[in-house]
C-alpha positions as CSV (number, residue, x, y, z in Angstrom):
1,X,2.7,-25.0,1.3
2,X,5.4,-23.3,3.6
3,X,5.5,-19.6,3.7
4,X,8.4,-18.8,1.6
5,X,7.0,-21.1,-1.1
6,X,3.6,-18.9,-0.7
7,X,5.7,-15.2,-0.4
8,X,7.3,-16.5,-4.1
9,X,4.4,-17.6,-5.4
10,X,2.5,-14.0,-4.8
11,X,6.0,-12.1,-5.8
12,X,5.5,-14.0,-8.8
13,X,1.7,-13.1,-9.4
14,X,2.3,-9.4,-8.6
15,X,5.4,-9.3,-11.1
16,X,3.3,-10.7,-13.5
17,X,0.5,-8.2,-13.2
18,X,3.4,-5.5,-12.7
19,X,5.0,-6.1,-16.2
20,X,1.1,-6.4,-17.8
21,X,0.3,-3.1,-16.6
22,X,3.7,-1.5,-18.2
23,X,2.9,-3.2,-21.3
24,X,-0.7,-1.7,-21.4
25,X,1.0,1.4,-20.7
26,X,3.0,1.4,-23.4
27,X,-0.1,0.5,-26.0
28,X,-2.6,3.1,-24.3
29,X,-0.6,5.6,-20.9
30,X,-4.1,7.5,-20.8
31,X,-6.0,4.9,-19.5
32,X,-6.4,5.7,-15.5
33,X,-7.6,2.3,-14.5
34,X,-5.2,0.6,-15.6
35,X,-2.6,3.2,-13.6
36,X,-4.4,2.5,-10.9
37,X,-3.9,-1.1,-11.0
38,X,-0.3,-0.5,-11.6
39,X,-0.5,1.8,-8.5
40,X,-2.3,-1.2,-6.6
41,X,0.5,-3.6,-7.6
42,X,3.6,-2.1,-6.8
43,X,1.8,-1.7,-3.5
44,X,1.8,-5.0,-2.9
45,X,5.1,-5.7,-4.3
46,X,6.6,-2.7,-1.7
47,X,6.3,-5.4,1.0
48,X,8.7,-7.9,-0.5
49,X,12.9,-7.0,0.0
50,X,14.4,-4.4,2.8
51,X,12.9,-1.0,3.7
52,X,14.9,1.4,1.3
53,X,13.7,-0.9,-1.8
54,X,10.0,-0.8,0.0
55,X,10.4,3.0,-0.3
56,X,11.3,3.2,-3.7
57,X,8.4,1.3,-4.8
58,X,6.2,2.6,-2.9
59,X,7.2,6.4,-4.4
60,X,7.1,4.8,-8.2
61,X,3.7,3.5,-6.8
62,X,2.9,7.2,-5.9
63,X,4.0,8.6,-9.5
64,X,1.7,6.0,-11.0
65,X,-1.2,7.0,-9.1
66,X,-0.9,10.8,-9.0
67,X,-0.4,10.2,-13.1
68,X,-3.9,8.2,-12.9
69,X,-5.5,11.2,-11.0
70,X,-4.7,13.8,-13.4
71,X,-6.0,12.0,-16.1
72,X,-9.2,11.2,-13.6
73,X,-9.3,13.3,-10.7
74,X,-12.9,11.7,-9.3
75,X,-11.5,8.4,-9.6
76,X,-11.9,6.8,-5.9
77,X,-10.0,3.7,-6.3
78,X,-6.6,5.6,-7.1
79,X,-7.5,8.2,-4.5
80,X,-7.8,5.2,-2.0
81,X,-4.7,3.6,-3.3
82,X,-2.9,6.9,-2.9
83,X,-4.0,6.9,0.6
84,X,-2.3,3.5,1.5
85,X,0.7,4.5,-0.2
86,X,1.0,7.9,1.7
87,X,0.8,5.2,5.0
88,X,3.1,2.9,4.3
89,X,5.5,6.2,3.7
90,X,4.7,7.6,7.2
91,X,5.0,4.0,8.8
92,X,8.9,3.0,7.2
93,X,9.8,6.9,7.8
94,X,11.5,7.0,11.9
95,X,11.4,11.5,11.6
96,X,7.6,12.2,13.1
97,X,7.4,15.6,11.7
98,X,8.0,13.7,8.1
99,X,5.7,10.8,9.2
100,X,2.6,13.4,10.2
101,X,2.9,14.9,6.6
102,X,2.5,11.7,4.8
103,X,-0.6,10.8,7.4
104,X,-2.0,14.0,6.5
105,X,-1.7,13.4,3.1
106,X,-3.5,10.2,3.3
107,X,-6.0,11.4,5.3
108,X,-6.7,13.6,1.9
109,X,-7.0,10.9,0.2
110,X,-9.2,8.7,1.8
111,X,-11.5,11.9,2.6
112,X,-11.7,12.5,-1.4
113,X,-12.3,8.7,-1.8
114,X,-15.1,9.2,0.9
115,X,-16.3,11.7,-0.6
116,X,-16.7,10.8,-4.4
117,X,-18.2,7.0,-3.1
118,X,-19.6,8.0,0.3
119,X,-21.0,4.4,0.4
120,X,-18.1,2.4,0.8
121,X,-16.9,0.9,3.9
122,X,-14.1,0.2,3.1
123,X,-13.3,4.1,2.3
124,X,-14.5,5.2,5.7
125,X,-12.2,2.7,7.9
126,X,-9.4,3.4,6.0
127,X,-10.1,7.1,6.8
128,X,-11.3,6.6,10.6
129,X,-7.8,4.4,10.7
130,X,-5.9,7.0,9.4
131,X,-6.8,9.2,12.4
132,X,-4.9,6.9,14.6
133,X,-1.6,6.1,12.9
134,X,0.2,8.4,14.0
135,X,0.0,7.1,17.5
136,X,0.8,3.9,16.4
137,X,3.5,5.3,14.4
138,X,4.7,6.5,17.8
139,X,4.8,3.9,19.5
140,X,6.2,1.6,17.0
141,X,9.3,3.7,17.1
142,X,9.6,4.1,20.4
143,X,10.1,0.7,20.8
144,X,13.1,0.3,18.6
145,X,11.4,-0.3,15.2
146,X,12.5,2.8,13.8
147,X,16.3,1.9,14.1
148,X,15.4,-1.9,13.1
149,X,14.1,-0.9,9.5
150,X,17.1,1.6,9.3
151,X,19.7,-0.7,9.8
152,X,20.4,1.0,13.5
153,X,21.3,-0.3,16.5
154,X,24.1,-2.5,17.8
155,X,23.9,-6.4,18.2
156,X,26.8,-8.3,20.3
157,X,26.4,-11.1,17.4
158,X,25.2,-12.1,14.0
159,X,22.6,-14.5,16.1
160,X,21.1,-11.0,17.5
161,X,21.3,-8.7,14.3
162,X,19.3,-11.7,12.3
163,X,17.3,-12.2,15.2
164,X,16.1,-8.1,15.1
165,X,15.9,-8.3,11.4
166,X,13.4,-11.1,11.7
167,X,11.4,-9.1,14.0
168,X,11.7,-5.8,12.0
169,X,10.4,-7.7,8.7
170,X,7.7,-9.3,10.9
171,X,6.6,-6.4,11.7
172,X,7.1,-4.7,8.3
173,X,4.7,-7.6,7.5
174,X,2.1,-7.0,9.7
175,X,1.9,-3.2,8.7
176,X,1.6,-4.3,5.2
177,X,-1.4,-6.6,6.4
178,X,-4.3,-4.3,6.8
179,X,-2.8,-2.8,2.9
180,X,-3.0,-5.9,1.1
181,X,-6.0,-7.4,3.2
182,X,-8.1,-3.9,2.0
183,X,-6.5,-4.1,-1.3
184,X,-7.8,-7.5,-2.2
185,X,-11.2,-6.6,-0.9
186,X,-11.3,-3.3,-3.0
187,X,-10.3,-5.5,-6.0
188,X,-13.1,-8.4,-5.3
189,X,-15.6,-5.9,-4.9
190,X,-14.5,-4.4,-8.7
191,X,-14.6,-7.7,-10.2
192,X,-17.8,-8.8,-8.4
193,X,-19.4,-5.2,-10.0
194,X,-18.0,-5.8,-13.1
195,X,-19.3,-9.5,-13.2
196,X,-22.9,-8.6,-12.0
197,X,-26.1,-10.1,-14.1
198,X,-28.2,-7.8,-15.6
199,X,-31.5,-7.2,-13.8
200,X,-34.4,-9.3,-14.9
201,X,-37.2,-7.9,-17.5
202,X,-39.7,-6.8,-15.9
């Protein structure tokens, strides 16, 4: 399977769950897990189309999970969430000052996560991660990203201006990486919890 096959066939998945979560909205909008996989999904669908539509999501993902944290404010998986979101804001944002505000704001996050399920791995990385974005943020902007995802810069030809989008949504890819890749493992470890076998009598 080629990768634009694949990159439908997920779009297609994440839709799917997308539009399930609205509807179970609609029958119950107090139910904070299913927010949070709302949240979760929109995440993932932030990395498909350009860099303003990624930023809309990703805010509507925000709403979603803020909305699941008032109804649940202990609830670690949306504080987590939240935290990814407030990074991918910081990371398709070029202004620092703006960009250190949404790392700081994810550092929250994965702090409170840490902090209500001091346990999980997963948690702590994130937060240990979070510490050094902002360099990376740095220097991916300093090396032209910054202008890419805006639309900046002048190319001599169409060949050059493809060429740098290419790269741009490459890279817009590979920040979305360590999201989904954490995402899917947050969401096997729920299912493999909810699926365990009681213990034996004793």
């Amino acid at each position: 399977m080629d990768s634009a096959s694949s990159d439908i066939e997920r779009l297609m998945i994440f839709e799917h769950a997308r539009r399930t979560a609205e509807a179970n909205y609609a029958k119950n909008p107090h139910d904070a897990d299913n927010l949070t996989k709302w949240g979760g999904v929109l995440l993932e669908l932030s990395q498909f189309g350009d860099i303003r539509d990624s930023k809309k999501i990703i805010k509507d993902a925000i709403s979603k999970l803020e909305e699941a944290l008032l109804i649940n404010p202990t609830k670690h998986e949306a504080l987590w969430y939240l935290g990814n979101a407030h990074t991918s804001q910081a990371f398709l944002t070029s202004d620092r000052d703006e960009a250190e505000g949404y790392f700081q704001d994810a550092t929250q996050c994965f702090q409170k996560a840490v902090d209500e399920d001091p346990g999980n791995d997963l948690y702590i990385k994130s937060l240990e991660a979070t510490a050094k974005a902002p360099q990376l943020h740095m220097e991916l902007h300093k090396h032209g990203f910054g202008q890419q995802a805006m639309g900046g810069g002048s190319a001599a030809t169409s060949n050059a201006k493809s060429s740098k989008k290419s790269k741009s949504s490459d890279l817009k890819y590979d920040i979305f990486g360590w999201i989904i890749l954490a995402v899917g493992i947050v969401a096997w470890v729920g299912m493999a919890k909810s699926h365990v076998p009681p213990p034996p009598p004793r």
